[in-house]
C-alpha positions as CSV (number, residue, x, y, z in Angstrom):
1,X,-0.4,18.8,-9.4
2,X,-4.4,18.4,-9.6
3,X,-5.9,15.4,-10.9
4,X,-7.0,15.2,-14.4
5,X,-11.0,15.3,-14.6
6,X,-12.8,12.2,-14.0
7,X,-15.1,10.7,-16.3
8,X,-16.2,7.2,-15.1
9,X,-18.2,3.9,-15.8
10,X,-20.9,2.9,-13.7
11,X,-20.8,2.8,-10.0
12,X,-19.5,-0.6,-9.7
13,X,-17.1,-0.8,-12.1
14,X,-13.1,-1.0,-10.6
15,X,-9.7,0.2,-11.4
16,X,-8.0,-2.7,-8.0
17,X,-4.2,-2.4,-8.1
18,X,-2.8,-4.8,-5.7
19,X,0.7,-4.5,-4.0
20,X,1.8,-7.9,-3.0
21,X,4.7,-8.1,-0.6
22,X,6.7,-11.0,-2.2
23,X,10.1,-10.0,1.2
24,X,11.8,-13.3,1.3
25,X,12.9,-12.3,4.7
26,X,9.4,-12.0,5.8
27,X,8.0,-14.9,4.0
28,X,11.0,-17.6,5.3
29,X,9.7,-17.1,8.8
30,X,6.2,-16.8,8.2
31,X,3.9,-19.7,9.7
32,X,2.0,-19.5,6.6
33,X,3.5,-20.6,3.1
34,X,3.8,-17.8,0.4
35,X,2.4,-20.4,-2.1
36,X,-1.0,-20.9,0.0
37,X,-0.7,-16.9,0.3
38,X,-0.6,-16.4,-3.2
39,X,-3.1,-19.6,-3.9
40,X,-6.0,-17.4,-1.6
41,X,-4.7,-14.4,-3.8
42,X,-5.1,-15.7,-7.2
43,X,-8.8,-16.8,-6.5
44,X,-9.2,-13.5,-4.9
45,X,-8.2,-11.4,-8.0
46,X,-10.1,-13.8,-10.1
47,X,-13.2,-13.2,-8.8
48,X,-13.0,-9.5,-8.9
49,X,-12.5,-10.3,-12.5
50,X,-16.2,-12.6,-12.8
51,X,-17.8,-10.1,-10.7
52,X,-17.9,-7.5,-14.2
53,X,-16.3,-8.1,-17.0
54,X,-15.6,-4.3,-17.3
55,X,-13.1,-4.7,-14.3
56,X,-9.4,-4.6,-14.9
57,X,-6.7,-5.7,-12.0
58,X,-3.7,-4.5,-12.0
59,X,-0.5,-6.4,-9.6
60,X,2.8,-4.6,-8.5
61,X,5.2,-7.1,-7.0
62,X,7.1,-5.4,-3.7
63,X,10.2,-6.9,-3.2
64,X,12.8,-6.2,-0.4
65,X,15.4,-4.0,-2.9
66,X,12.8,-3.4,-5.7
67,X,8.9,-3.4,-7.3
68,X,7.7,-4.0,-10.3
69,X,4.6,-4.2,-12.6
70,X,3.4,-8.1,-12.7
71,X,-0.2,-8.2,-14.4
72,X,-2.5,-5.6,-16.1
73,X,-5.6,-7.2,-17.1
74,X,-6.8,-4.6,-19.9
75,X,-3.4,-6.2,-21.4
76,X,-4.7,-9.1,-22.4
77,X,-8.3,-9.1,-24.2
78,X,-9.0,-13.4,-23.7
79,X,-9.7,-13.6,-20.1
80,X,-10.5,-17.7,-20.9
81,X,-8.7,-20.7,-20.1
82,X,-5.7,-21.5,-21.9
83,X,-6.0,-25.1,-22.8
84,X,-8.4,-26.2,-20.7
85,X,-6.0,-25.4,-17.9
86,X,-4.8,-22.9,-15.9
87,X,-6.4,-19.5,-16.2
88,X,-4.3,-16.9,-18.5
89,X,-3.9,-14.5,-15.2
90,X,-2.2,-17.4,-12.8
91,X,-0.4,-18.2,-15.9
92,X,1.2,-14.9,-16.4
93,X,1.3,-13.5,-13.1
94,X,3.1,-16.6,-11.5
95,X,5.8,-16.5,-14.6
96,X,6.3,-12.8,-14.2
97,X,6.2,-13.4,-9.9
98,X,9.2,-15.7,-10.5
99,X,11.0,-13.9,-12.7
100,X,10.7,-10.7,-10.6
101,X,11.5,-12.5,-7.0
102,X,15.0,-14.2,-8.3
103,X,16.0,-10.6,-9.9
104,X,14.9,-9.5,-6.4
105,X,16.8,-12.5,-4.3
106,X,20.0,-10.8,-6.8
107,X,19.8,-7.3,-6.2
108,X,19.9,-8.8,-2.0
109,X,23.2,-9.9,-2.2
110,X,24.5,-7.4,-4.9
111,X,23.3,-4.6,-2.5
112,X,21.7,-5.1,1.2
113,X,20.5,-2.8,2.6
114,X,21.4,-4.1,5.9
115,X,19.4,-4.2,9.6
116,X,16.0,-3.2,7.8
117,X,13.9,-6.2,6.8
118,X,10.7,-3.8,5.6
119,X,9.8,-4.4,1.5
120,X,10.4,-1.2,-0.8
121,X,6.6,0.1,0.2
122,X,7.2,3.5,-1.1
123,X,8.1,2.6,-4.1
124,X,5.1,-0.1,-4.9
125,X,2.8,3.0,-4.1
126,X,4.2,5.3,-6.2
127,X,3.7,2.9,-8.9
128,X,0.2,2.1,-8.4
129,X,-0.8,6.5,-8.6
130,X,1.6,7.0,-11.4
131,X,-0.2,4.1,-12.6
132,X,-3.8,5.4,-11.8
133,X,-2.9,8.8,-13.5
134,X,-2.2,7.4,-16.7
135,X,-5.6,5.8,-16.9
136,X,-7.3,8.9,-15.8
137,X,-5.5,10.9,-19.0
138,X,-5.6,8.2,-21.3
139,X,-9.3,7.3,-22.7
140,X,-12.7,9.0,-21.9
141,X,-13.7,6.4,-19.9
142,X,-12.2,4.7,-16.9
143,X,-13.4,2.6,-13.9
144,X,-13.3,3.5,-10.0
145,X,-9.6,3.2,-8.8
146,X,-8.3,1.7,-5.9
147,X,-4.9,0.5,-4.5
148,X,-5.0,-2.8,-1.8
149,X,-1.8,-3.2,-0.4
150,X,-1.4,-7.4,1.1
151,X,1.8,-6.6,3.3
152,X,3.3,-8.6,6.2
153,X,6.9,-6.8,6.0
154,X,7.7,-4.4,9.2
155,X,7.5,-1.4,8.0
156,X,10.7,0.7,7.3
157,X,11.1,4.2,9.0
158,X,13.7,5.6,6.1
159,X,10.6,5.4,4.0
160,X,8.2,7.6,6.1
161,X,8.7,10.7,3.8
162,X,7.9,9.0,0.7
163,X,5.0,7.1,2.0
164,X,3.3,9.8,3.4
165,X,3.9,11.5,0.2
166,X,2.3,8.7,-1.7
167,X,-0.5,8.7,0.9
168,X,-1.5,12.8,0.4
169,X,-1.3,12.3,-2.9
170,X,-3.7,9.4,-3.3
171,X,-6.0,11.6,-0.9
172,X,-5.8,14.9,-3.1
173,X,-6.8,12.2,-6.2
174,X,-9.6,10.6,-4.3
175,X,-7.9,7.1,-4.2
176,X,-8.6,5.0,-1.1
177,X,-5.4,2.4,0.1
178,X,-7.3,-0.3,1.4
179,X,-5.0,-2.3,3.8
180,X,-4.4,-6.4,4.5
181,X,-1.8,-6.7,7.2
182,X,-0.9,-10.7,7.6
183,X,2.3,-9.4,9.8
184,X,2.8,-10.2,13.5
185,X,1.9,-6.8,14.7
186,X,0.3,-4.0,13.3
187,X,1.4,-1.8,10.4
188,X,1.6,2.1,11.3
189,X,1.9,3.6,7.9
190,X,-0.9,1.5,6.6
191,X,-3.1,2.1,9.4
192,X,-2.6,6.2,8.8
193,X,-2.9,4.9,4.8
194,X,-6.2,4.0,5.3
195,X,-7.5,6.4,8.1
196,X,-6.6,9.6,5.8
197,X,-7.6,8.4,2.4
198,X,-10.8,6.3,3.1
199,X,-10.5,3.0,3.1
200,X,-10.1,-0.1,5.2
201,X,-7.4,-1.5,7.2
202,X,-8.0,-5.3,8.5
203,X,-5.5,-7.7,10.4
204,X,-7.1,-11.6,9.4
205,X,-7.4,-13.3,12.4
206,X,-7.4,-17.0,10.7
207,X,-4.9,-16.8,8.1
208,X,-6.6,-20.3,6.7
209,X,-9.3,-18.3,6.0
210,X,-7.9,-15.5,4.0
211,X,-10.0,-15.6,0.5
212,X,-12.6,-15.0,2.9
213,X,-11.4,-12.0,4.3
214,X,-10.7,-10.5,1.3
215,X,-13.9,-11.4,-0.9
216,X,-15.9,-10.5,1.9
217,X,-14.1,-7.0,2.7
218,X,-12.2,-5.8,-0.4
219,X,-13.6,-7.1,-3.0
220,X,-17.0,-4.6,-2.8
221,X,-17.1,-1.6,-5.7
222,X,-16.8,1.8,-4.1
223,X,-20.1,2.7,-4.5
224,X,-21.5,-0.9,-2.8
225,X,-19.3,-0.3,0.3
226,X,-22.2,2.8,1.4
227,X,-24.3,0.0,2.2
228,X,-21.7,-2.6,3.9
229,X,-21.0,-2.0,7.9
230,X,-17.0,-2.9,6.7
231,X,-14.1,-2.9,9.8
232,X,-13.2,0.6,11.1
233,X,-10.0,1.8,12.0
234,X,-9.7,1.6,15.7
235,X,-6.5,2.9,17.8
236,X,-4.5,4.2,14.5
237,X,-0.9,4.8,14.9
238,X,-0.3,8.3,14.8
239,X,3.5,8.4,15.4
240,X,5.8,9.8,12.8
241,X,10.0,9.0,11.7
242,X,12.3,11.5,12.7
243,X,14.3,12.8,9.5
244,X,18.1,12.3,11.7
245,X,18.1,8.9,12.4
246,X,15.0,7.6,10.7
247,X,13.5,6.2,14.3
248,X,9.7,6.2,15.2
249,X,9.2,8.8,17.8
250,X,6.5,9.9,20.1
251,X,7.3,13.6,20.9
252,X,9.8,15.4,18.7
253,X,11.3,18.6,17.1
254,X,9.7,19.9,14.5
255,X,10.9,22.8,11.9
256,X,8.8,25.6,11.2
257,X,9.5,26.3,7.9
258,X,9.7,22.9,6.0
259,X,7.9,20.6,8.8
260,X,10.8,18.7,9.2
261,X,10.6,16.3,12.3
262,X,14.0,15.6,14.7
263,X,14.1,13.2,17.2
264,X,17.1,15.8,19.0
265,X,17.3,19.1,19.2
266,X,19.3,20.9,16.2
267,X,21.0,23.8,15.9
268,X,20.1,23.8,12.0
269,X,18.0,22.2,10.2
270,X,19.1,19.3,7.9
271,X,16.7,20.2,5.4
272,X,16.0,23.5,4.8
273,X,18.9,25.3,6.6
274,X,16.5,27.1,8.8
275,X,18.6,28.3,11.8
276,X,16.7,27.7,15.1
277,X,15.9,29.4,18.6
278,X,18.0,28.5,21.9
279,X,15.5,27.6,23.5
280,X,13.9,24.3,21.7
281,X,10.1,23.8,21.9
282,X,9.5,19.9,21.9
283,X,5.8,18.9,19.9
284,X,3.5,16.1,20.7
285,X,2.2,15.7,17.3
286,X,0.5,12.4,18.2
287,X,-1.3,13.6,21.0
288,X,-2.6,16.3,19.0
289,X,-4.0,13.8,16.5
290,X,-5.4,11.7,18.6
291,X,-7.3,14.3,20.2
292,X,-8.8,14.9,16.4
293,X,-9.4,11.4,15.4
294,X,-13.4,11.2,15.1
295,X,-14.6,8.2,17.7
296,X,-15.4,5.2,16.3
């Protein structure tokens, strides 16, 4: 389904939703504390706040079994200090943050998953366009959107289809996924999030020096980033997740009908029912997309 027609502020006014991995598997092994992360994050999301006060920030919480919406700025109209303390956003975000990780902690033991230790990704996403489609059909008026996902989960191969989903459709709407990868290594499906819709992928270095990052990188209107020289996406993963056993593959079957991808050859297909040949024509997909990718 097209997007609805845009009508927008000024150049530099933004729509950021944020989808902040809050994995306690990921975060009890982490070298850095998730209340140091989340200290760089607040001040982060703060200042986008400052920078115009037509801007509106919007966080999804993406837990290991489940997401959920955390803080919406246009929410709340008094953007000032509650008592002369705490700002009202780390106020209501770090209330809503605990509430949301002990329901998540819950749902872990009620229902693990088991052997995956990636956060519900797909689902955070799907949040922030459903999210991003309601403001563009809602008022005459709305800023620049864009979706910044801070991960450091692995990421989880059963979800492949629905992230790439989530991806194409943030492309057709003219959303960029701007990426922040604190993880050991380096995140496929946000790497190809950020090479096909636009926007920027980094990997901090100096994890002590992570407000810096982002203020310096993500925190730039759309319009202001035409005059930044901002990190490029070198050496993007290209690999896909086979659809039998969910596995990341670098050659594979792939259906001609429904573009289903098999790590082993099928007699059928497990998704459309297509009937295939007897003699099985193995694809290189990445190899193909590598030879397309523009040089940087």
């Amino acid at each position: 389904m097209a997007s609805a027609p845009s009508k927008l502020y000024a150049d530099d006014v933004s729509l950021l939703v944020v989808l902040l991995d809050t994995n306690p598997f990921f975060w009890s092994t982490y070298s850095l504390p998730f209340s140091k992360f989340l200290s760089h994050v607040l001040a982060f999301l703060n200042s986008i706040l400052v920078l115009n006060q037509l801007n509106e920030v919007v966080v999804i919480g993406t837990g290991y079994a489940s997401c959920k919406y955390l803080y919406n700025s246009s929410s709340y109209s008094n953007r000032s200090l509650e008592d002369g303390r705490m700002p009202a956003l780390c106020t209501r975000l770090l209330n809503n943050l605990e509430e949301f990780m002990i329901g998540d902690e819950q749902s872990i033991k009620e229902d693990p998953r088991g052997g995956t230790m990636s956060s519900l990704l797909s689902g955070s996403l799907s949040m922030a366009l459903c999210y991003i489609q309601k403001v563009f059909r809602s008022g005459s008026l709305h800023p620049h959107p864009r979706i910044l996902c801070l991960q450091g989960s692995p990421d989880g191969p059963e979800q492949y289809v629905a992230i790439m989903n989530s991806i194409f459709s943030a492309q057709r709407s003219m959303v960029p996924i701007d990426s922040c990868y604190i993880g050991s290594h380096n995140s496929a499906f946000l790497q190809q999030a950020s090479y096909i819709t636009g926007g920027v992928y980094l990997k901090p270095q100096q994890m002590d020096g992570l407000f810096q990052y982002l203020s310096t990188v993500f925190a730039t209107d759309l319009h202001s980033r035409t005059f930044l020289q901002l990190p490029k996406s070198v050496g993007v993963d290209f690999r896909a997740s086979c659809f039998c056993h969910k596995k990341t593959i670098d050659m594979g079957f792939v259906c001609s009908v429904c573009l289903s991808i098999f790590c082993k050859h099928h007699k059928k297909c497990s998704t459309c029912g297509s009937v295939f040949g007897e003699t099985p024509v193995a694809v290189d997909s990445v190899s193909k997309l590598k030879r397309k990718t523009p040089e940087t």
